[in-house]
N, C-alpha and C positions, 0 to 999 in steps of 0.2 A: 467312594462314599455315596449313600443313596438317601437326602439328607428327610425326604419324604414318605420312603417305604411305596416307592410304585413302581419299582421293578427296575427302573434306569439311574443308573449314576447320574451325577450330577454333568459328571462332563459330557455323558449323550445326550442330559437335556440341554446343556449347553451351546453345543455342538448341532442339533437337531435343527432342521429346513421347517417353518422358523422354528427357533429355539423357544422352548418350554420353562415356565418355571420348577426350580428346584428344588420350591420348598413349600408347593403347592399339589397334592396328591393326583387334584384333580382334574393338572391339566400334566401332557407325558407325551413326548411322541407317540406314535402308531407306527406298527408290525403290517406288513402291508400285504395282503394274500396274493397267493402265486401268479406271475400274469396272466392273462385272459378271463379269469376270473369274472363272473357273470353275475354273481348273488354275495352279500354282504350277509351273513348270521349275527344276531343281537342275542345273547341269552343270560340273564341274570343272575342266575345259578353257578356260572362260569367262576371255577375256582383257579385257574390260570393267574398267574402273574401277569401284568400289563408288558413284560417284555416278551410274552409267549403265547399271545393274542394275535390272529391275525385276519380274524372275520373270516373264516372257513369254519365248515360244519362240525370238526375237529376239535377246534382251536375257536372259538365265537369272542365274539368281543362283548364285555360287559355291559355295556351303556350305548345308547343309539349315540350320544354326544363322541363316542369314542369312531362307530362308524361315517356320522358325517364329516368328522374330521380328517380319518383318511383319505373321505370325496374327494374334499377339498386342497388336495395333496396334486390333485390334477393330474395322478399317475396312475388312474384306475378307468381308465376310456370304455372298457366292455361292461362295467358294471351295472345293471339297469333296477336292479331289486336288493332291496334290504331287509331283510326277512326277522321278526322280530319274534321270540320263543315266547310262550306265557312268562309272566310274573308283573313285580308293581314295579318302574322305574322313576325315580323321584330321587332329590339329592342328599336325601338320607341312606337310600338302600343302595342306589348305585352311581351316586357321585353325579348324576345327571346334571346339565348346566343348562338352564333356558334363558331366553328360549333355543328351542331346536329349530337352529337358522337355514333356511331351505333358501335362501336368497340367493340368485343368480344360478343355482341346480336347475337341469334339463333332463330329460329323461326318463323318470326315475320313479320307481312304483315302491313306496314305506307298505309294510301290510305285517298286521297282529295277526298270530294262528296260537288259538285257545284265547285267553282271558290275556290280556295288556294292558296294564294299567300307566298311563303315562299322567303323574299326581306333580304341576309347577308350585304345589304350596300356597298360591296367591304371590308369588311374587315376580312373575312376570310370564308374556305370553306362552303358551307350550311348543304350537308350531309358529314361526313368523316365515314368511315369503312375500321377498318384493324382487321384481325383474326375474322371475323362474318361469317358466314356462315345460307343457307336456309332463306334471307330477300326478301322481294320484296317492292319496293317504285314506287307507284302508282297516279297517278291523282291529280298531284301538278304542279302548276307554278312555275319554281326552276329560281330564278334570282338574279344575282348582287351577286355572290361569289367568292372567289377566289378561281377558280375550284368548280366550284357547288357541282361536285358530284365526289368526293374521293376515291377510292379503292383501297386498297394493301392490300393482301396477303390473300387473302378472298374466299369463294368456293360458288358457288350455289347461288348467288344475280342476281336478276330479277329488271332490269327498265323500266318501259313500261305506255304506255299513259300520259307523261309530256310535259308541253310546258320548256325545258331549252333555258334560252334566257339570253344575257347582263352579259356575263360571263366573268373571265378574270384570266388566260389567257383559259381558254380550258371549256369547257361544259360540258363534260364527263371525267373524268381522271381513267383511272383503271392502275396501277404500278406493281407493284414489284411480283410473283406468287401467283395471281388471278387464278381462274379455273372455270369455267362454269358460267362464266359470258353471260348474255342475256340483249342485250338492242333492245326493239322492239317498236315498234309501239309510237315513239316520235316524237316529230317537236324538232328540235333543230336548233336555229337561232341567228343570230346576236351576237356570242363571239367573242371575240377581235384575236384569235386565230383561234383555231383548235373546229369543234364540238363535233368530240368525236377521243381520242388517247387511244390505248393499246399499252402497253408496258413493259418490261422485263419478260420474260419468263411466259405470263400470256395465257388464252385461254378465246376467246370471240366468241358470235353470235350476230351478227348486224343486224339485220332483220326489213324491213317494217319501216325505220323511215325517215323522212326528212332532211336531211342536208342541209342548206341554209344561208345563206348570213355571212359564217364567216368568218374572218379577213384573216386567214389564208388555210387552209385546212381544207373540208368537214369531211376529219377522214382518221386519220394516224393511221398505223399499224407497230409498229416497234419489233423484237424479239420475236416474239410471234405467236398464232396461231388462226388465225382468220376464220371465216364461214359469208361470208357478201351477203345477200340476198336480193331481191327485196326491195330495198332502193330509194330514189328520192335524187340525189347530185348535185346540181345545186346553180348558182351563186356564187360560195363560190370565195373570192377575188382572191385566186391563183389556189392551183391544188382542183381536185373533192377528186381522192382517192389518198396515196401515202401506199405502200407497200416496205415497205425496213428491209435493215440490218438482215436478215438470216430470217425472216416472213417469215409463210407459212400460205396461203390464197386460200381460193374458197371463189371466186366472181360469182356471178349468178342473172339472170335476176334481176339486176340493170338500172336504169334511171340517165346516169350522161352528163350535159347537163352545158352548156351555165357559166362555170366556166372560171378564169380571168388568167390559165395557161393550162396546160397538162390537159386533164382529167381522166387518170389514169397512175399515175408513178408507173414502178416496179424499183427498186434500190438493187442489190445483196440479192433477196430473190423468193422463188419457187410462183409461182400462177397458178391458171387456170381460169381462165374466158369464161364462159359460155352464152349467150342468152342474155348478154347485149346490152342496145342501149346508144351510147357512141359521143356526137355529140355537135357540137355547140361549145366546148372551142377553147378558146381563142390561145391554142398551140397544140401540136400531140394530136390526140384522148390517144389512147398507146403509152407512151414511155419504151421501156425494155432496161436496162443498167447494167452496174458494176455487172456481172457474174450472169444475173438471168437465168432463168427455168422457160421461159412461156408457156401456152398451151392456145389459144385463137380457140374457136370454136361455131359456130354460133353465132358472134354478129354480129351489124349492127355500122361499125364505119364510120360517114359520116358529110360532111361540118365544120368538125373541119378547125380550120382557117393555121395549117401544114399540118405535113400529117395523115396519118390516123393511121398508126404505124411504129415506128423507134424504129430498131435496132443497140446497136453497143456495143463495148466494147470486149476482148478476155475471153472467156469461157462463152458467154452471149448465148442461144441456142434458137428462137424462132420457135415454131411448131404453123403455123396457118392452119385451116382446118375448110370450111363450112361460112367462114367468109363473108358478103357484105360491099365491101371498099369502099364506091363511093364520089364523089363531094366533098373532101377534098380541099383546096386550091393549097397544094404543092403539093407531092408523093402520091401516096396512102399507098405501102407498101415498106418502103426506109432501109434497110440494109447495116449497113459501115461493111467492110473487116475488117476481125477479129471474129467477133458473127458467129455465126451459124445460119441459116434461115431452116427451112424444109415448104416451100409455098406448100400447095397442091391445085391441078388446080380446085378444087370444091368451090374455095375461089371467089368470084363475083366484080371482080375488075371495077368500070362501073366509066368513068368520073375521072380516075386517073391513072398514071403511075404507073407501078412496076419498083422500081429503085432498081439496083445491089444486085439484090437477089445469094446468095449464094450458096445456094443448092434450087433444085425444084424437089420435088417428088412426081411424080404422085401416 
């Protein structure tokens, strides 16, 4: 008797290391590919029975939920790649069950080839990973999760080449002591929030990705230690970057434009920013506040709709040098009494006032 219609009686799911339910489709033993086996096949289209599956290029397993499950069978040691075929996996089309738990996985390269659509519905996150370490998730449409993409406490995970979109609240989430985390070469758009947040004492590189149209903030930085590099952040409803709460950050030749506040807030934490062009928001290009350590040096901060950098707050110290301030609406470079200013005169102030600058040294 097969009381579910998934391919195994009741007595192998029974029976099954652990055992399955019987009267649930969507959970079934796994068929398990021949030993040594190197690469796991995900493919949608898979009209195979679930007893006739066995994650080979053959025989592909339907749902990624059905290959990590194998993983975690602890009988698949050479496996290092899970190779996922086009189509939309979601728990209508292929039984998927999120989130797709990557917790305590090593090794191990997930990668979309053609269109992958990985769609959690809003009802929970799509990837989660805690204590994983050396994964990388690759060439997947990540949409409609709560927090697409999960991270605590995890070392050496790589994100790069995904469209995360319709996300809710945040599109990237990495938490609690993460450490060499890389998220590069993404479009991340349209979350109801933030597109990507790190936070609690975790360490990330943020490189090469697009931040665009999110609810909230293009990517927050909070407690932690971040590397944010040639980025495009733009349009995002409020601010572009915000860097706060004891963060410490290099920012470098970034693109952050035409955001619905500030386009880079520093809030009680150290930064330096570098060769950015910083333009178009909606309020300050730079705002430095509540006791930070900035060092701004060769950007181009101009036509923001304030000024172009304001300072203020006591023990707030801003060092700008090499900077071009120009065609901002208000100030160019506005300093309230209290903060610290060090303006050096190599800064290109064209088409805006310097207002009540503090210290100026040549």
């Amino acid at each position: 008797m097969d009381d579910d219609n998934d391919g195994f009686t009741d007595v192998e799911e029974q029976q099954a290391t652990p055992p399955t339910d019987a009267v649930d489709a969507r959970r079934f033993p796994v068929r398990l590919p021949p030993e040594g086996a190197t690469t796991l096949v995900v493919d949608t289209a898979s009209t195979l029975l679930a007893a006739e599956r066995d994650g080979t290029p053959a025989a592909a397993y339907r749902s990624l939920s059905e290959a990590l499950q194998a993983l975690r069978t602890g009988r698949l040691p050479a496996v290092d790649t899970v190779q996922v075929r086009a189509g939309t996996y979601s728990p209508l089309t292929t039984q998927e069950m999120f989130p797709l738990e990557l917790s305590g996985l090593a090794g191990l390269t997930l990668r979309g080839e053609g269109t992958v659509v990985l769609d959690a519905g809003l009802t929970a996150p799509v990837f989660q990973a805690t204590s994983s370490r050396d994964l990388v998730i690759e060439g997947f449409v990540i949409t409609r999760g709560v927090r697409c993409i999960d991270i605590q406490e995890s070392t050496n995970l790589i994100i790069r080449h995904n469209h995360i979109t319709a996300c809710s609240p945040n599109g990237i989430s990495v938490g609690t002591h993460a450490s060499g985390i890389v998220i590069a070469n993404n479009l991340v758009d349209d979350n109801d929030e933030h597109g990507v947040s790190v936070l609690g004492d975790s360490e990330a590189t943020v490189r090469q990705n697009t931040l665009r149209r999110n609810g909230r903030l293009g990517l927050v930085i909070t407690t932690t230690q971040a590397t944010i590099i040639v980025n495009l952040v733009e349009e995002n409803a409020w601010r572009g970057i915000s860097i706060v709460a004891n963060a410490i950050a290099t920012v470098a030749d970034n693109t952050v434009r035409q955001n619905g506040s500030n386009g880079i807030n520093i809030f009680g934490a150290t930064a330096e920013l570098t060769g950015n062009t910083i333009s178009n928001n909606a309020g300050a290009g730079v705002l430095v506040i509540r006791g930070v350590t900035a060092t701004l040096m060769g950007n181009t901060i101009e036509h923001n709709f304030a000024m172009g950098i304001f300072s203020a707050d006591p023990g707030t110290t801003l060092i700008a040098t090499d900077n071009t301030v120009r065609l901002n609406q208000a100030l160019g470079i506005f300093v309230l009494e209290g903060s610290t200013a060090i303006i050096r005169f190599s800064n290109n102030a064209e088409g805006d006032t310097i207002g009540n600058v503090i210290d100026i040294a040549s």
